[in-house]
N, C-alpha and C positions, 0 to 999 in steps of 0.2 A: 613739130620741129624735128628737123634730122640731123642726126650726129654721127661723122664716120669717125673713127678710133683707129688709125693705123700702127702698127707694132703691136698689135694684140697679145702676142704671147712674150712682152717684155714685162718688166718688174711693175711700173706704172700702167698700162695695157691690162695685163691683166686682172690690177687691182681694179683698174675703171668695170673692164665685164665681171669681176666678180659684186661691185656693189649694184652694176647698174645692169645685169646679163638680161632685163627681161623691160619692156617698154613702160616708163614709169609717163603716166598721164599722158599728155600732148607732145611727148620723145622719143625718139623711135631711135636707137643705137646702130652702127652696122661694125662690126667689129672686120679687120681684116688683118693677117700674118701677113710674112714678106712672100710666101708661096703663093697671096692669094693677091698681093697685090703690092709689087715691085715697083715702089717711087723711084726707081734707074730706069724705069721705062717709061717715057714719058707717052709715047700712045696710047700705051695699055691705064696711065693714068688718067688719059681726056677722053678716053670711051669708058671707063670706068666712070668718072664725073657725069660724064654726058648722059648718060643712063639714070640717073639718081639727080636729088635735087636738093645735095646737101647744104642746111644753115652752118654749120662746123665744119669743120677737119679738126681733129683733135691729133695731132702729129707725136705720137710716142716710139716712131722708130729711130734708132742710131746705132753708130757703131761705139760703143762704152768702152771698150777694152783700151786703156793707157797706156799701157805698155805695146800691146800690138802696132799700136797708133803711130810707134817707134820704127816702128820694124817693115810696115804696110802703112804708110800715111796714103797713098793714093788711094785704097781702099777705103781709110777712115773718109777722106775727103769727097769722095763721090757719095758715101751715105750721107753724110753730113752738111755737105754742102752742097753739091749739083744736083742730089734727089730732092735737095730742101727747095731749090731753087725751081722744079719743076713742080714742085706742091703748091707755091707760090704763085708761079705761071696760071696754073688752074685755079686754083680760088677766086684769084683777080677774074677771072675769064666767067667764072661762074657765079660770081658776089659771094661765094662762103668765106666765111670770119676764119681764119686761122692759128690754134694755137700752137706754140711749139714750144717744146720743153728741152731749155739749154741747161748753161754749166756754170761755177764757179768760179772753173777752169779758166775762163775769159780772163782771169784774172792773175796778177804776178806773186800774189801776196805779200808783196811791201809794206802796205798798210800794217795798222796795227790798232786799227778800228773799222766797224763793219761797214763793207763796198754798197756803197747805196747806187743805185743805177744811171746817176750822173758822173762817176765815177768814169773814166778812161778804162778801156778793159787793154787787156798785155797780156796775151800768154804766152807761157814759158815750153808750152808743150804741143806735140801736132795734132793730139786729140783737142786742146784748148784751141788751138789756130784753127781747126775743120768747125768746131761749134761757131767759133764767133761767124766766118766766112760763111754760115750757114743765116746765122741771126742778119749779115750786111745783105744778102742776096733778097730776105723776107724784106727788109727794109725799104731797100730799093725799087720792089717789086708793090709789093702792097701796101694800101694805107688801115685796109682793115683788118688788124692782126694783135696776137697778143704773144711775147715772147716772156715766158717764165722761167728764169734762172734760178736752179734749186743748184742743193748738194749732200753728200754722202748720201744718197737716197738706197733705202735699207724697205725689205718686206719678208714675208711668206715664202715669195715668187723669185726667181732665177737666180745671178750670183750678185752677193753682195757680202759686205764687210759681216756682218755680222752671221750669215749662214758659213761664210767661210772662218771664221775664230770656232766656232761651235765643229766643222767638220775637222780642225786643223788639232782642235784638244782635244779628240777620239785616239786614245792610247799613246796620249803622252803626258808627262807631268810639268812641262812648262813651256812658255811661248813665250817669243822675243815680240814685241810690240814699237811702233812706235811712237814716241812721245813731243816731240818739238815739232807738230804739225795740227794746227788751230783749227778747227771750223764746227762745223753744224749739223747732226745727224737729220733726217729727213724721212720720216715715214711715208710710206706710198700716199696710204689710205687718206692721212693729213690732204695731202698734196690733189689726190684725185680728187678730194669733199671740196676743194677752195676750187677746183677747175670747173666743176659742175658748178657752185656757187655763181661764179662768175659769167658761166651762162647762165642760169636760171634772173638773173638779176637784169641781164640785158645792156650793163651796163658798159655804154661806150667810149669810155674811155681807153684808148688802145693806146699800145705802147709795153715796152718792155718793164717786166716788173719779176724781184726779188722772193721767193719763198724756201723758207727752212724750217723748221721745227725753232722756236725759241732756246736761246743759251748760247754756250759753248762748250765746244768740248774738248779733248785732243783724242788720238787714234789708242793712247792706250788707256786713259779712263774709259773709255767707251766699251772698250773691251774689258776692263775691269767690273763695266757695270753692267754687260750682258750675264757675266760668270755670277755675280751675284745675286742679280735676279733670277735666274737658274737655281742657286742652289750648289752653281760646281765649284771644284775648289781645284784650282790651278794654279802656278807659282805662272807669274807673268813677270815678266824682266823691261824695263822699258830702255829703248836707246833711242841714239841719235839719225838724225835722216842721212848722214855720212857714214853709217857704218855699215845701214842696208841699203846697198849698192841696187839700184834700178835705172834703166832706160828713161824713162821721162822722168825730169823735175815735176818736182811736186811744191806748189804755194805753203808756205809757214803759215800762212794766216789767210782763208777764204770767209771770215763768217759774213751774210747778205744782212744787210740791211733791210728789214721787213716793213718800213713805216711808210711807203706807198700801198701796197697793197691795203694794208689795216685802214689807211686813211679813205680810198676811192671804193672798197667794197665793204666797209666795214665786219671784215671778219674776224673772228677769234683764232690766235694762235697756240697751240699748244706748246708747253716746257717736253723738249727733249725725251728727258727721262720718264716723264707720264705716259706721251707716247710708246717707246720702250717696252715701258712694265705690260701695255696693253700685247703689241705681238709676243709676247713671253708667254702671256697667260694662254694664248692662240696655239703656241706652239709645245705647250707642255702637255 
């Protein structure tokens, strides 16, 4: 089996080559950055393909930045959407399985119980509108595909919520946090072991499906409970999403409804905070 991994040196990407960096059994990996292989190019993707004889694409590239996404949407939308849509193109063309890892985002946060993926997705932001238009282009294009909506997704590796509270409490004695913002922290490693799962199992069930780390949380317990897993001691101040002024709206409430997946792959989900204590102990 071959498995190509695109966005190799993102947060997910490179949790995949760091568990999977050497051929396990009948699986051959091919990892690739955006230097080595540009889904905005769509020729340089179908002689790529054409050369290889990949069973996957494991699709971890995007543009993450929210607030940029404000500022340069055409930008977010061509990663997100038109490179998604030529990934798409090819796999059809080539019979590889597809998977591609969305967003919460998709979402308005109205609710005030977890979005199961029957759910109408609304988003409020251009990063959320480039995901979805990413997930309608997979849809319309191919039938064999798996689209994974995770969120707050946190590692080791590039920026995330939690490397940046840790860089942001370096010589200083308190942080403004916020608190009236719902959802679900999300470990890579979690995330990458259920994506391999779900190849290794074969199983066909495709379609779009929800994963997070179990719980809930909000933005400043979260950060509360990095600090204390740590060890540090910070005065943390919690407010409201109206007094830290930001370019994109942000959903009150994203957590996913996890009871598809658990059901069709029978996997085990970990509690949040388990998760958590594990990259602490990684990073201490």
């Amino acid at each position: 089996m071959k498995i190509l991994v695109t966005g190799a040196n993102g947060q997910l990407g490179s949790t995949i080559k760091e568990l999977y960096s050497t051929n396990h059994a009948n699986i051959q990996f091919t990892f690739t950055t955006k230097a080595e292989l540009d889904i905005l190019n769509k020729k340089e993707i179908e002689k790529f393909f054409s050369k290889n004889n990949f069973d996957y694409c494991i699709n971890c590239t995007a543009f993450t930045n929210v607030e940029q996404a404000e500022k340069t949407p055409e930008t977010a939308f061509k990663i997100n959407a038109e490179g998604v849509k030529y990934l798409a193109q090819i796999c059809k063309v080539t019979n590889t399985v597809l998977i591609h890892i969305s967003t919460d985002y998709v979402f308005d946060g109205s609710k005030n119980e977890p979005y199961s993926e029957l759910d109408i997705p609304n988003p409020i932001n251009e990063y959320g509108k480039s995901k979805l238009l990413g997930e309608q282009h997979i849809q319309n294009t191919l039938e064999e595909h798996f689209i994974i909506r995770t969120s707050w997704l946190y590692s080791e590796y590039g920026t995330n919520f939690m490397k940046t509270m840790l860089r942001l409490s370096e010589g200083r004695d308190e942080l403004n946090v916020i608190c009236d913002q719902t959802g679900t922290p999300t470990y890579a490693k979690d995330l990458a072991e259920i994506i391999l799962e779900i190849i290794n199992r074969n199983n066909k069930q495709y379609g779009i499906y929800h994963y997070s780390n179990l719980g809930d949380t909000n933005w400043y317990d979260f950060a509360k409970t990095i600090f204390e897993f740590l060890g540090i001691k910070i005065k943390l101040n919690p407010i409201k999403s109206e007094v830290y002024s930001t370019l994109a709206k942000r959903s009150k409430y994203s957590v996913l409804d996890k009871s598809k997946i658990k059901k069709n792959f029978g996997v085990e989900i970990p509690f949040w905070k388990d998760s958590l204590q594990k990259v602490i102990s990684n990073i201490k």
